[in-house]
C-alpha positions in Angstrom: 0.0 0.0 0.0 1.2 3.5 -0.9 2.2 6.1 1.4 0.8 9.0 1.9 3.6 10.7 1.5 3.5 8.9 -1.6 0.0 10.3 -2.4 1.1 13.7 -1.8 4.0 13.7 -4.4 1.7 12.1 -6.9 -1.0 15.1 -6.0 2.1 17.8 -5.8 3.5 16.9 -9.4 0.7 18.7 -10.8 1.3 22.5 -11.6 -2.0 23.9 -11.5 -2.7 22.1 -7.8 0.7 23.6 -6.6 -0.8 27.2 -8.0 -3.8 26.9 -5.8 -1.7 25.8 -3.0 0.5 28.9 -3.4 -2.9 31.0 -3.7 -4.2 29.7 -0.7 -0.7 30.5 1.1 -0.7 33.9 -0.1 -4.2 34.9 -0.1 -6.0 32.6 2.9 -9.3 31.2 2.5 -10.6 31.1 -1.4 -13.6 29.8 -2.9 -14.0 27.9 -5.6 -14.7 30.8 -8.4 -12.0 32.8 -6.8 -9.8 30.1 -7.3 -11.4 29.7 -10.8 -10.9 33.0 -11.7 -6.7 32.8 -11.5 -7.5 30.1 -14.1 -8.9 31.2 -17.7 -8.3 28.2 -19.1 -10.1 26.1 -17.0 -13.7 25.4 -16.0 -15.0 25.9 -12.4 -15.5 21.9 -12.1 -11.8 21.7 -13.2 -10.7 23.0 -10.4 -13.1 21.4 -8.3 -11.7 18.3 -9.6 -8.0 19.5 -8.5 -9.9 20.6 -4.9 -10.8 16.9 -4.6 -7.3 15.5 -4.8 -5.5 18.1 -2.6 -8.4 17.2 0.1 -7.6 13.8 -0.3 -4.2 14.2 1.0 -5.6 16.8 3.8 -3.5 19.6 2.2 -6.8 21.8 2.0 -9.9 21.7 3.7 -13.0 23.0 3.1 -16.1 24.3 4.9 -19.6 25.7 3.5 -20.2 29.2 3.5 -24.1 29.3 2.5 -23.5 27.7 -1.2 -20.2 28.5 -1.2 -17.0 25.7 -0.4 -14.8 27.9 1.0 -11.0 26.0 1.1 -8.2 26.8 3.2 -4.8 25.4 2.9 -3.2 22.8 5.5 -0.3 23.3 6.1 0.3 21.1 8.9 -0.4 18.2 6.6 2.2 19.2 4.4 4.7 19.2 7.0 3.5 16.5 8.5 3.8 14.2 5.7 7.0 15.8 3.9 9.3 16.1 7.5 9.8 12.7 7.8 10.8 12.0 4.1 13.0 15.0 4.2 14.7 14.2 7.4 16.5 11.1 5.6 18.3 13.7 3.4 18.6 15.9 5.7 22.5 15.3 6.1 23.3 15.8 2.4 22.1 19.3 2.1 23.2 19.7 6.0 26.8 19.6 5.0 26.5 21.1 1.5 24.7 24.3 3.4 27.8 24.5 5.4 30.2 23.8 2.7 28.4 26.8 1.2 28.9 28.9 4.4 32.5 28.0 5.1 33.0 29.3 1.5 31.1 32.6 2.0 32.9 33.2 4.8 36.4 32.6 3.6 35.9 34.6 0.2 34.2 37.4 2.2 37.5 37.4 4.3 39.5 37.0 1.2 37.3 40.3 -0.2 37.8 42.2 3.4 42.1 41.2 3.1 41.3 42.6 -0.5 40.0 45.5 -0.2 41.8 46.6 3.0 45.1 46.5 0.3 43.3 48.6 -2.1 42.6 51.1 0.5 46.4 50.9 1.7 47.7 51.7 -1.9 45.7 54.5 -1.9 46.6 56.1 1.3 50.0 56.1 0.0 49.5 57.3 -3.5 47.5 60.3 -2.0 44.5 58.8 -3.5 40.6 58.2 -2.1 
């Protein structure tokens, strides 16, 4: 039997259910023709369709406002589902994020030593 984590890459690989999760991050609470709306190209039932499979794998939720679905996005499901998947790579990018830093921070001193010369060989060619 499939994860759910499984589930939720499978629901994640589509690009139009990632743009209604990013709508629902940045704006909060959207119905259905909201939602439609940031969507010429598809019908309202489209994106009810995509609503469906994102409430499948609790990443939204959705309660009735009169005749209105009104869906909100879960976050908590997200990382619920994607921290424990993530935490078995956790040491790769771990130690390439501090690889990274170590290099930051020598070619920043590297920049400082730099520039601290420049300034030097002005001083003593009377320049600014």
């Amino acid at each position: 039997m499939a994860s759910n984590t499984d589930a939720l890459f499978r629901t994640l690989a589509d690009s139009t259910r990632r743009q209604i999760l990013d709508l629902l991050a940045e704006r909060g609470p959207l119905s259905v023709g909201q939602l439609a709306d940031e969507f010429p190209d598809l019908v309202p039932s489209g994106i009810s369709k995509h609503l469906m499979g994102l409430r499948g794998t609790g990443l939204v939720s959705a309660v009735r406002d009169g005749r209105k679905q009104i869906y909100r996005l879960e976050a908590d499901a997200l990382v619920a589902d994607l921290t424990p998947w993530l935490a078995k790579y956790e040491r790769y990018w771990s130690a390439a994020l501090e690889r990274l830093r170590e290099l930051a921070e020598d070619s920043g001193a590297r920049g400082a030593r730099t520039q601290s010369r420049k300034n030097a060989r002005r001083k003593r060619n009377g320049q600014r």
